[in-house]
N, C-alpha and C positions, 0 to 999 in steps of 0.2 A: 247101489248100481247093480242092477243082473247084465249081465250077457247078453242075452235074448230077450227079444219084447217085439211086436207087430209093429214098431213107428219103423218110418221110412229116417227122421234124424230125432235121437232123443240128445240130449246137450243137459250140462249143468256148467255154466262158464263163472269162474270165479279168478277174479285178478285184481291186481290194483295198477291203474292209470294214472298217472300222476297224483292229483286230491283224490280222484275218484277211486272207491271199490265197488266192482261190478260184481255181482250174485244173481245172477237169470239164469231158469231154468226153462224150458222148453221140450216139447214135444210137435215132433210134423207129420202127419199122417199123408201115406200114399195118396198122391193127386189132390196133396191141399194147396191153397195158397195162404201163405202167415203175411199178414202187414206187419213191421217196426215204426211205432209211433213212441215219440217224446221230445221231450224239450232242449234246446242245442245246451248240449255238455250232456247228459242223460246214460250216454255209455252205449247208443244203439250204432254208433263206427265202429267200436271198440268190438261189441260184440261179435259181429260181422267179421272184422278181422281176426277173432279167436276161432270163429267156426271153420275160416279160411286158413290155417296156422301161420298165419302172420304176426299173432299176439301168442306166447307162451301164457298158457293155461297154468295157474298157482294150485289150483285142487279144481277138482270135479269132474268133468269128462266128456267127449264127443262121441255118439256111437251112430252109425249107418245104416238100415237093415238087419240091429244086431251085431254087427262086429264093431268094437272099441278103435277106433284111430287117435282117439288122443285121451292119454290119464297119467296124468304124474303118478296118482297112485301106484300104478302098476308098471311103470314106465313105458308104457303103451306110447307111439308116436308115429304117425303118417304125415313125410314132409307136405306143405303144399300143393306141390304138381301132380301128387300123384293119389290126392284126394279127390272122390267123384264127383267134384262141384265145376258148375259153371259160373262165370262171372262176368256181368253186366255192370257199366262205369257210366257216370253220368256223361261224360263225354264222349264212350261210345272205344277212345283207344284203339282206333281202326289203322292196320299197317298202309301207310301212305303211299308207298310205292308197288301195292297189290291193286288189282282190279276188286272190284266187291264178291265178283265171284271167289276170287281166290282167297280174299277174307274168308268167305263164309266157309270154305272148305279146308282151311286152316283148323288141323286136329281133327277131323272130322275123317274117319277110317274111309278103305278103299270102297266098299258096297255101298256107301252112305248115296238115297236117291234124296238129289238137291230141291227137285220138282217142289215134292207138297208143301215144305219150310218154304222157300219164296214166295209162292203161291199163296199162303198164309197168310205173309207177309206183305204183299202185295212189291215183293221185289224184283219179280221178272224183269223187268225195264230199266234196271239199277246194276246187275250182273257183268254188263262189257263196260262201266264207267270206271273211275277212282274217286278214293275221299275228296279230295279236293274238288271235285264236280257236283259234292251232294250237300241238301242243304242239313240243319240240324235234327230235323225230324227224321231225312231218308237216315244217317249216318246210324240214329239209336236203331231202326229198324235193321240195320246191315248186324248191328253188335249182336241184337239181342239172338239173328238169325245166325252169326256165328259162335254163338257160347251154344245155341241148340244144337245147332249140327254135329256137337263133341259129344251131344248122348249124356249130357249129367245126368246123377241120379237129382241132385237138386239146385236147382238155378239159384242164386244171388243178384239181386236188383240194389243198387243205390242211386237215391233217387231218381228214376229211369227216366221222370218227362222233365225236369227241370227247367232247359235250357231249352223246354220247347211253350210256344205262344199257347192260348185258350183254343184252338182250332187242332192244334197239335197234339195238344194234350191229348183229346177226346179221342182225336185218330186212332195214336199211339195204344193207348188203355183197351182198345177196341182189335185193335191187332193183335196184341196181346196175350189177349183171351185165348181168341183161337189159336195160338202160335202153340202158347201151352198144351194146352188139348189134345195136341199131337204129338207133342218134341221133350216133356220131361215129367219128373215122376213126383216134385214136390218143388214147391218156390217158395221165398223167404224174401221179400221185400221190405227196403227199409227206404222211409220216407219221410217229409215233414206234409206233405201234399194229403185233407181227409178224404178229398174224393180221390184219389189212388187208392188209400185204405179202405174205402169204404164201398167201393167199385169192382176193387179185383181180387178183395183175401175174403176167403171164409171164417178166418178167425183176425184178431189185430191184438197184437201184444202192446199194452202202454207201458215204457221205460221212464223213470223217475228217480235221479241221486242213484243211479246204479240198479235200482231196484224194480220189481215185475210190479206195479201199481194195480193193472187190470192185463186179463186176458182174457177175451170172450167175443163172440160172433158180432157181429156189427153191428145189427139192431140192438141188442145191450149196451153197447159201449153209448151209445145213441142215446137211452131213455133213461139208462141207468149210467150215469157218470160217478167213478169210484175214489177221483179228485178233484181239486179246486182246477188242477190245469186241465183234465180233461171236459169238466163241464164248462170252462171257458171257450172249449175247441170247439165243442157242438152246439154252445150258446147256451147251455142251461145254468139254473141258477144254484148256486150249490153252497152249504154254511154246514158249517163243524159244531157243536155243543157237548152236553151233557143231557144224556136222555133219563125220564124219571116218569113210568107208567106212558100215559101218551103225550107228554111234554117233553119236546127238549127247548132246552134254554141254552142261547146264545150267549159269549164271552162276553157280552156289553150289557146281557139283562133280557134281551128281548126273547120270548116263548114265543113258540108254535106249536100247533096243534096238531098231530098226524092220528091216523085211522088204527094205529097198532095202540096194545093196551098195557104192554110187557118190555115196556123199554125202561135201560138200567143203565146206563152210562155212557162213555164217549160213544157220542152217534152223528154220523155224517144224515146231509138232509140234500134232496137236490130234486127240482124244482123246474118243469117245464113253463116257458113264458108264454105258453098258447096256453096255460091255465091260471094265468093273474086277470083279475077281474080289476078295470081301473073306473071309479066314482064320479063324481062334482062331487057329491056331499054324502054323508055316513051311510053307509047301504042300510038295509031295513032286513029285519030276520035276523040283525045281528050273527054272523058268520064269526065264527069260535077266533080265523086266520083274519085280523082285519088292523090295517095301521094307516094312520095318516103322513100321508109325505106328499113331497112335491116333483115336477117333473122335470127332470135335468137337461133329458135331449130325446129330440124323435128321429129314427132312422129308419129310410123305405128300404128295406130288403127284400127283391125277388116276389112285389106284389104283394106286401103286410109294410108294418111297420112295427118298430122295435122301439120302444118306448123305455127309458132308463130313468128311475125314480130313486129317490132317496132320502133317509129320512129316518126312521124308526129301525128300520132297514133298508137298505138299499137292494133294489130287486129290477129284474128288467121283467115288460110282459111285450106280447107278441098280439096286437090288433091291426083289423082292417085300416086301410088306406082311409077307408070314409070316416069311422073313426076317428083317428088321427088327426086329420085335417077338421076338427071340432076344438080337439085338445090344445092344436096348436096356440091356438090366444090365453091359453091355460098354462104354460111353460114357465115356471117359478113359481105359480100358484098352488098353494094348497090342494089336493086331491087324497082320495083313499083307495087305497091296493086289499083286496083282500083274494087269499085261496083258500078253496073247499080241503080239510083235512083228508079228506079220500085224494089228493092231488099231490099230496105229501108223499116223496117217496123216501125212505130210509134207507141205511146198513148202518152193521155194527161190526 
């Protein structure tokens, strides 16, 4: 750990939560947005809560700008309240007996001009009501307009649209944006929602058993899936082996072909289904990637269809509606899946 460094929050949080030990580290750059993605138990509350000193820290550290507010190491410790975070609740936590204006000026110093944050937020019209006048969606917008108006250096979201409908959502994410823009200096959002992840953070942390699985801008997380649960989130198709030259072989026997020449061991493989190619009968050119299987189920997604096969391997691919509606008299029949090795994507 140095002292000094250009992040706006650098973190190394390490604890143990009941079964769970958590080891994430982190870094947040001035004017970023970070997503918190993983699977419920994963430690992405816990985290949150450590950054917030609500959870005592076992080793590692929280630094701000460069100054240390939390290290056992060094017995370093800045309570709570008077860490420069703000804090957004899925339910928003709005004082019931305040007007919204007066929420939102809750901690929020005497110069503070209320105008552009409403405005932002589209809360002018909301300012002489109370909670109990607003519906789910105004009430997040009051929250998030009052943790900004206290000036963090870095905002906290958990799960911010939740409890809000598909129309909401959109709103809300939308608002958001520009709220930010104006009102704080780095956010950290934790979510189960990918379009929040994938919508409002420049980078998205994936949490797993405690641990940082992936962390990278959201077009990678997207093409390049670094687990079995993240390529399940984005729909990609993803298998674990033993790699050997441009082979890896599968725990059941089945090889695949990939484009690299230099593979040498445990290697993950993961697989976009807009690049499975499905048959009636054995394609022709003989394709290096080619298995016979049959088709389990079709499913219309968003104007395609999502085709799930199984068999030699089970693999999903991603075809036209008109397609589809061919295959369908084909569902338990016999077909062939094959992919072009250049379609193969690796790590090791």
């Amino acid at each position: 750990m140095t002292t000094k460094n250009n992040y706006l929050l650098d973190a190394r949080v390490i604890l143990n939560r009941d079964s769970l030990t958590l080891d994430v580290e982190l870094q947040l750059q001035h004017g970023e947005v970070i997503a918190v993605l993983g699977p419920n138990g994963a430690g992405k509350t816990s985290l949150l809560h450590a950054l917030l000193g609500w959870l005592e820290l076992e080793s590692g550290w929280i630094m701000v700008d460069g100054e240390v507010i939390d290290s056992p190491d060094t017995d370093s410790y800045v309570p709570p309240q008077h860490r420069p975070f703000g804090m957004v609740f899925q339910d928003g936590l709005l004082f019931p007996h305040m007007s919204v204006e007066k929420n939102i000026l809750f901690g929020a110093g005497k110069d503070f001009n209320l105008k552009p944050l409403a405005e932002s937020l589209q809360a002018n019209e909301l300012l002489a009501k109370f909670p109990s006048e607003l519906s789910a969606g105004e009430r997040q917008r009051v929250a998030i307009a009052r943790s900004l108006a206290a000036r963090p250096k870095v905002l906290f979201l958990d799960e911010p649209f939740s409890a809000l409908d598909i129309q909401g959502k959109r709103r809300g994410r939308s608002l958001l944006k520009e709220a930010l823009a104006i009102g704080v200096s780095g956010c950290l959002i934790v979510t189960h929602d990918l379009v929040d992840a994938f919508t409002l953070a420049d980078r998205v942390m994936i949490i797993e058993g405690g641990k940082l699985t992936q962390f990278d801008v959201p077009d990678r997380i997207r093409s390049r899936p670094g687990s079995e649960w993240i390529a399940d989130l984005v729909g990609w198709n993803y298998y674990e082996g033993i790699g050997e030259g441009s082979v890896v072989t599968l725990p059941h026997g089945t090889t695949i072909f990939t484009a690299q020449d230099d593979l040498d061991g445990p290697t993950s493989i993961s697989i976009n289904p807009a690049s499975v190619s499905i048959f009636k009968s054995q394609p022709s050119g003989s394709p290096r990637n080619s298995w016979l299987s049959s088709i389990k189920n079709i499913e219309i997604l968003d104007g395609r269809a999502r085709v799930s096969l199984v068999g030699e391997i089970d693999i999903c691919a991603d075809i036209t509606t008109a397609a589809a509606n061919e295959l369908r008299q084909s569902i338990s029949s016999e077909v062939w899946v094959s992919v072009k090795a250049t379609e193969v994507d690796t790590q090791r």
